[in-house]
MARBA-3410 file (N, C-alpha, C, O; in Angstrom, 1 decimal):
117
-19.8,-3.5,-10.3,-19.0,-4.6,-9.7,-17.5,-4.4,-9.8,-17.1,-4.0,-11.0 ~ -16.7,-4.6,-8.8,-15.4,-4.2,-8.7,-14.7,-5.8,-8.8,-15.3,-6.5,-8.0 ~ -13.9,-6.5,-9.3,-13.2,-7.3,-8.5,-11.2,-7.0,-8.6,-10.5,-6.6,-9.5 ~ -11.0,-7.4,-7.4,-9.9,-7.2,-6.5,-9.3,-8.6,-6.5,-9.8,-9.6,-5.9 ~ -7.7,-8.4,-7.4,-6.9,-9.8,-7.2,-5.5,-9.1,-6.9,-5.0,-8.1,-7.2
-5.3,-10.2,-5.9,-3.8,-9.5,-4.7,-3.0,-11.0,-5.6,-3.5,-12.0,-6.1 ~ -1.5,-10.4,-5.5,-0.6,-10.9,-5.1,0.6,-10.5,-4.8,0.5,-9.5,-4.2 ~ 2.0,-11.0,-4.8,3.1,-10.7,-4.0,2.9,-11.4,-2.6,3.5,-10.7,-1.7 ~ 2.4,-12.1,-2.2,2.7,-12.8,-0.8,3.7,-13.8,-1.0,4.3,-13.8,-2.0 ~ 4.0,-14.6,0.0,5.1,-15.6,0.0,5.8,-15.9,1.6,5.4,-15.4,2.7
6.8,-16.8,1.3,7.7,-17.0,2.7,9.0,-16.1,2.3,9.8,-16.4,1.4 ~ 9.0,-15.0,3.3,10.1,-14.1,3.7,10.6,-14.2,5.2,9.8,-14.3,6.2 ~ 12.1,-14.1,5.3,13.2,-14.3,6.8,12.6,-12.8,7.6,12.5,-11.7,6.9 ~ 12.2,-12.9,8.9,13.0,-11.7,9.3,13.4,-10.9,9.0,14.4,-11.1,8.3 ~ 12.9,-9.6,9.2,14.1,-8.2,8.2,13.6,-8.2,7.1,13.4,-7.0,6.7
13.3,-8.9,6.3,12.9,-8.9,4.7,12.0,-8.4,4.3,11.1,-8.2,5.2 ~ 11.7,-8.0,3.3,10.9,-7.5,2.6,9.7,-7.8,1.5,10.1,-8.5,0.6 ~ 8.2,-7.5,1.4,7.6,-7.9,0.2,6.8,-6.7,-0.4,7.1,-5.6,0.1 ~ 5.9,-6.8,-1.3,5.7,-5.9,-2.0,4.3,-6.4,-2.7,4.2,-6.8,-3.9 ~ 2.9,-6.4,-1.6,2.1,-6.5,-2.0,1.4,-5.6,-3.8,1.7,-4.5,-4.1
0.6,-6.3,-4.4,-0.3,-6.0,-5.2,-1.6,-6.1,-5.5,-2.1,-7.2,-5.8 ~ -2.2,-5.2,-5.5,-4.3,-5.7,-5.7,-4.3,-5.1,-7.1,-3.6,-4.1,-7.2 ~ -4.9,-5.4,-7.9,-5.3,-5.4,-9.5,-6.6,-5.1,-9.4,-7.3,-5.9,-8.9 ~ -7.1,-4.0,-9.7,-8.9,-3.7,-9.6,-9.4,-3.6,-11.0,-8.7,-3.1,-11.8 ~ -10.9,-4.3,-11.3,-11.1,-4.0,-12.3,-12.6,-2.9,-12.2,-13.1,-2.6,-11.2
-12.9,-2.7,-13.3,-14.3,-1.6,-13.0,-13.5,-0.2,-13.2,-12.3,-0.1,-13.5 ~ -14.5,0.9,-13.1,-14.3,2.0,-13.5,-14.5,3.1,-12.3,-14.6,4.3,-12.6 ~ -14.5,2.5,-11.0,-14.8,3.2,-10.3,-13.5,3.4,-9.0,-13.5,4.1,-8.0 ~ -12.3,2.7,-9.6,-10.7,2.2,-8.7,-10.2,4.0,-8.2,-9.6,4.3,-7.2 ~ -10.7,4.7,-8.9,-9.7,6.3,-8.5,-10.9,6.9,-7.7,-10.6,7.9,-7.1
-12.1,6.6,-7.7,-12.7,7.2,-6.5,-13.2,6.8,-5.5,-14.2,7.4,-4.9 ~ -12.4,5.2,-5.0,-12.6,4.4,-4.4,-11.5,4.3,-2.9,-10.3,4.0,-3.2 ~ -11.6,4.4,-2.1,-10.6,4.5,0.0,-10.0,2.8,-0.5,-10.7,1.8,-0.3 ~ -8.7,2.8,-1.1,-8.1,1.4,-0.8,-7.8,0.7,0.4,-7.2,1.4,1.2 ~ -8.0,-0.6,0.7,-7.5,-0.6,1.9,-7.0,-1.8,2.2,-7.7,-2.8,1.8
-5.7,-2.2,3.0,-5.4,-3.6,3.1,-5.5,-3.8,4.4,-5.0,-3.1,5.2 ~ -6.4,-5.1,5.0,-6.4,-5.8,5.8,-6.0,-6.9,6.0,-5.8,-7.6,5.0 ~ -5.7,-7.6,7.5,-5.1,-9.2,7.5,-5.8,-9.6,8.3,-6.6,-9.1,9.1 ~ -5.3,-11.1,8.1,-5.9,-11.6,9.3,-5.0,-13.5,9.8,-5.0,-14.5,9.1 ~ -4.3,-13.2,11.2,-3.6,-14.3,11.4,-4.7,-15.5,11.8,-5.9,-15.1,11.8
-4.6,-16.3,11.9,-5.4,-17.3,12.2,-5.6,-17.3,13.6,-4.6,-17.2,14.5 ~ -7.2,-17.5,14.0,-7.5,-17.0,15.8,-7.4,-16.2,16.2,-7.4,-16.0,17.4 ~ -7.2,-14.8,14.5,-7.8,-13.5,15.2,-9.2,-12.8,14.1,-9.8,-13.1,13.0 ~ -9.3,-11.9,15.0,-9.9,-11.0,13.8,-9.3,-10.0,12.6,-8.3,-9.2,12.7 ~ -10.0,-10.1,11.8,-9.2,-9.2,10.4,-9.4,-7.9,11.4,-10.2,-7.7,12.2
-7.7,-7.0,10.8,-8.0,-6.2,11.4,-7.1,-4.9,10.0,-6.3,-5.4,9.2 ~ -7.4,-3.8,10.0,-7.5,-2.9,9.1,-5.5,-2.5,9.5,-4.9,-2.3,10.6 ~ -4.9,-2.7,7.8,-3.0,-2.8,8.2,-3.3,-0.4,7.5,-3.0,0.7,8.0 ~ -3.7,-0.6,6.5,-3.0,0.5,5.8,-4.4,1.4,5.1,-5.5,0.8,5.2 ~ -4.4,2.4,4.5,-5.9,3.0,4.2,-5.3,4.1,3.3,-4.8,5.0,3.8
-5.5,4.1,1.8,-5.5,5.4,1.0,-6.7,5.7,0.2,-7.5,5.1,-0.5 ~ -6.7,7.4,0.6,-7.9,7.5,-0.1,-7.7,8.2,-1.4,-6.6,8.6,-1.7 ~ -9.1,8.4,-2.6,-8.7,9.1,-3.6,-7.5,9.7,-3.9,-6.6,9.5,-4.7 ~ -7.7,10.9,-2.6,-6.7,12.1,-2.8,-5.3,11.6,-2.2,-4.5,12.5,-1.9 ~ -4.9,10.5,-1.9,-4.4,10.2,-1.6,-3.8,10.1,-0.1,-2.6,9.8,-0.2
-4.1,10.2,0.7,-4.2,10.7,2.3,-4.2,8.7,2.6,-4.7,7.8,2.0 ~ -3.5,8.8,3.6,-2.9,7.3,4.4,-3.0,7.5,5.2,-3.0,8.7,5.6 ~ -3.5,6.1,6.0,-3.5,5.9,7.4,-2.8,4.4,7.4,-2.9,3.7,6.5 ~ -2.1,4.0,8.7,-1.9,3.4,8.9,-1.8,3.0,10.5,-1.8,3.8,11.4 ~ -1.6,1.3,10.8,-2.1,0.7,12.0,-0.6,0.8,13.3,0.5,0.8,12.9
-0.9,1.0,13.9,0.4,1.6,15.2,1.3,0.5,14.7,2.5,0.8,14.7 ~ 0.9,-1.3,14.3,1.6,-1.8,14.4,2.8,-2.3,13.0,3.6,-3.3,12.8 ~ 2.3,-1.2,12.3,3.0,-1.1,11.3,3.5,0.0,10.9,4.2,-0.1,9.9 ~ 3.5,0.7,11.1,3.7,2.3,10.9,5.1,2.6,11.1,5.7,2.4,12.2 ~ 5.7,3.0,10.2,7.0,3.2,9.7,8.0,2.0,9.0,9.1,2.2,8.5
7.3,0.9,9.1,7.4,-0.6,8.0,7.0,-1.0,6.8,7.5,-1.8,6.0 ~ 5.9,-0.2,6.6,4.7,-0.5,5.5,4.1,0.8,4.6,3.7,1.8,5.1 ~ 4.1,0.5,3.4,3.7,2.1,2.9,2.8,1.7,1.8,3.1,1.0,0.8 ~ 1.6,2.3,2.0,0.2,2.0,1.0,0.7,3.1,-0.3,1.2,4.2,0.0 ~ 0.4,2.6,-1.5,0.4,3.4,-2.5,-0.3,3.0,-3.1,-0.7,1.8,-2.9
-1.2,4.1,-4.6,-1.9,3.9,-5.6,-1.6,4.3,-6.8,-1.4,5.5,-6.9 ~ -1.5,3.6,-8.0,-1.5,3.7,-9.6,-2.7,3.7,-10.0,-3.1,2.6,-10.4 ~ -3.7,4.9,-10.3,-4.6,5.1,-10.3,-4.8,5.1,-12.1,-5.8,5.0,-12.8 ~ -3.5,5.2,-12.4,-3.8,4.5,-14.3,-3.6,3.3,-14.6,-3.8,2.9,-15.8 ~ -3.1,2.3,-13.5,-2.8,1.2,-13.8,-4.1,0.0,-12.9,-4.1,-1.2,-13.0
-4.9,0.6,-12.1,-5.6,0.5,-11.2,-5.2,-0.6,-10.3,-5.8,-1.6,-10.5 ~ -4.4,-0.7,-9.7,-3.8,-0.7,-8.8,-3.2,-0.2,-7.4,-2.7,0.9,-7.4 ~ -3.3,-0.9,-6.4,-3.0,-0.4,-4.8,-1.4,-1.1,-4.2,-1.0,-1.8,-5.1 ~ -1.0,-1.1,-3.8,-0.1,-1.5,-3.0,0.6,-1.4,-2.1,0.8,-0.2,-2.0 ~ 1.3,-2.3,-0.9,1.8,-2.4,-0.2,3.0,-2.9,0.0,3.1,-4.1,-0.1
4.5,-2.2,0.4,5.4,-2.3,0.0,5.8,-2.8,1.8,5.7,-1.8,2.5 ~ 5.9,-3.5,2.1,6.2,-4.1,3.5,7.4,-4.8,3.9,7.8,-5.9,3.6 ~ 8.4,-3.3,4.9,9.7,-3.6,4.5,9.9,-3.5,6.5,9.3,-2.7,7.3 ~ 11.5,-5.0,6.9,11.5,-5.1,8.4,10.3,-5.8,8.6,9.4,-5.2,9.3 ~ 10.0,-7.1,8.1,9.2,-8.2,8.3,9.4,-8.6,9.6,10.4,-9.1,10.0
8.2,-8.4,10.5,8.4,-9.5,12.0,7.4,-11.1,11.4,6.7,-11.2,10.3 ~ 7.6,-12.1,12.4,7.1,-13.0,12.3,5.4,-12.7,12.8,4.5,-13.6,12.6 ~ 5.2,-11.7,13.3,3.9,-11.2,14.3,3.2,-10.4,12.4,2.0,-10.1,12.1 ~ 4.1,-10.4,11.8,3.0,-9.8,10.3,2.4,-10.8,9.6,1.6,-10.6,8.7 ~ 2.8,-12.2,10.2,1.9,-13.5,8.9,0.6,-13.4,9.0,0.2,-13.6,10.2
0.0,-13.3,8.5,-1.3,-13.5,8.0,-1.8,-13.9,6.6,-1.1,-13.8,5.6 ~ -2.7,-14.2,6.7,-3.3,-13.5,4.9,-3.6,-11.7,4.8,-4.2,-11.0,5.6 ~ -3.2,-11.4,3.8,-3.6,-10.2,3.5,-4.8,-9.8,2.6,-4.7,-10.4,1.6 ~ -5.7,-9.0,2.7,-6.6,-8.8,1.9,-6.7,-7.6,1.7,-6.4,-6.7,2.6 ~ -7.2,-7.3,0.4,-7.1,-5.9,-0.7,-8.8,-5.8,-0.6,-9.5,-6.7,-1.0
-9.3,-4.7,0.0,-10.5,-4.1,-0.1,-11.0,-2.7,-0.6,-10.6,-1.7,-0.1 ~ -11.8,-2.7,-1.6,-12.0,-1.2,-2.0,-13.7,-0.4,-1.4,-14.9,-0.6,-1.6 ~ -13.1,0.5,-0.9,-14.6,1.2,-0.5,-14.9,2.2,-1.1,-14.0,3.0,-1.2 ~ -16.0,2.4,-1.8,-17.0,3.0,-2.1,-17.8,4.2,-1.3,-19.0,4.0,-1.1 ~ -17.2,5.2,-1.1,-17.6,6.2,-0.3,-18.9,7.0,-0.8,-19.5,7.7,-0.1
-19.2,6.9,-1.8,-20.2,7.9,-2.3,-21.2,6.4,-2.6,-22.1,6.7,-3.4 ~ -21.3,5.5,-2.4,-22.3,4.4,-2.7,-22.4,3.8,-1.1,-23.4,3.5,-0.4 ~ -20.9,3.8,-0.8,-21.2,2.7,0.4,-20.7,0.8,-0.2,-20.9,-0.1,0.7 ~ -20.3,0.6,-1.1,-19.8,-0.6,-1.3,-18.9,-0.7,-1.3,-18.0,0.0,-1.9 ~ -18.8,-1.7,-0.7,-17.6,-2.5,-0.5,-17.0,-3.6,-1.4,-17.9,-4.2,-1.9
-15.8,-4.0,-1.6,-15.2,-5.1,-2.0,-14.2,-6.1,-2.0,-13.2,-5.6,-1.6 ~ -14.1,-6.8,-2.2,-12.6,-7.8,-1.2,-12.3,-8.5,-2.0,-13.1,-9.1,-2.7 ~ -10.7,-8.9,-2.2,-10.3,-9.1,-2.6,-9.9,-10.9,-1.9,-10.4,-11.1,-0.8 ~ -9.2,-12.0,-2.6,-9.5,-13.2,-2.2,-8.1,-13.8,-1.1,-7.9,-14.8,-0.4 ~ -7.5,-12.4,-1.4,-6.2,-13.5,0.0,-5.4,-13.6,-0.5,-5.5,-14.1,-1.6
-3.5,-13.0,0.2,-2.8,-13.8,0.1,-1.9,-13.9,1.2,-1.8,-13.0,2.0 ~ -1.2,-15.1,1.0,-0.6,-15.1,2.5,1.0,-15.2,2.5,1.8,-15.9,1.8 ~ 1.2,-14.0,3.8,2.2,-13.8,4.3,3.1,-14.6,5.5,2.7,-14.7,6.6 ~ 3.9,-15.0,5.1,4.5,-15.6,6.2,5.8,-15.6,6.4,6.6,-16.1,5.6 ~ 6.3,-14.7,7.8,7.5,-14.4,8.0,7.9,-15.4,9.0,7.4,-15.5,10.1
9.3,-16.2,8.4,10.3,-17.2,9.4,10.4,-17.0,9.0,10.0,-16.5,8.0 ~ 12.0,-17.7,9.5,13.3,-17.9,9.8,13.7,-19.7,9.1,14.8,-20.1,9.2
END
């Protein structure tokens, strides 16, 4: 059993900057595809950032070159450093860990982003 607690969300202007965190517990965080998803209200979650083990990123067209997934694989920990905030990024954000060699999954409980002015 993995559990996954995010924070760093908040109300940030425009332009600004935040610096998500997911805390994983279990013993399985360094051979686990991190991954942060959101979701605005009246859409569907949709997949923001992706690191795996070896560390290899992906990220979503609509973030890419704003947002940078990293991992502290002694500190078990993921993060998202989310810098040039539009108001089109509020959501909640959620910290998920996948399990490639099992197949499980895990999710973390939400936090929410909200960019105004």
């Amino acid at each position: 059993q993995v559990q996954l607690v995010e924070s760093g969300g908040g109300l940030v202007q425009p332009g600004g900057s935040l610096r998500l965190s997911c805390a994983a517990s279990g013993r399985t965080f360094s051979r686990s595809t991190m991954r942060w998803f959101r979701q605005a209200p009246g859409n569907q979650r949709e997949l923001v950032a992706a690191i795996t083990s070896g560390g290899n990123t992906i990220y979503s067209d609509s973030v890419k070159g704003r947002f940078t997934i990293s991992r502290d694989n002694a500190e078990n920990t993921v993060y998202l450093q989310m810098n040039s905030l539009k108001p089109e990024d509020t959501a909640v954000y959620y910290c998920n860990a996948y399990n490639p060699f099992t197949g499980d999954t895990y999710w973390g409980q939400g936090t929410q982003v909200t960019v105004s002015s």
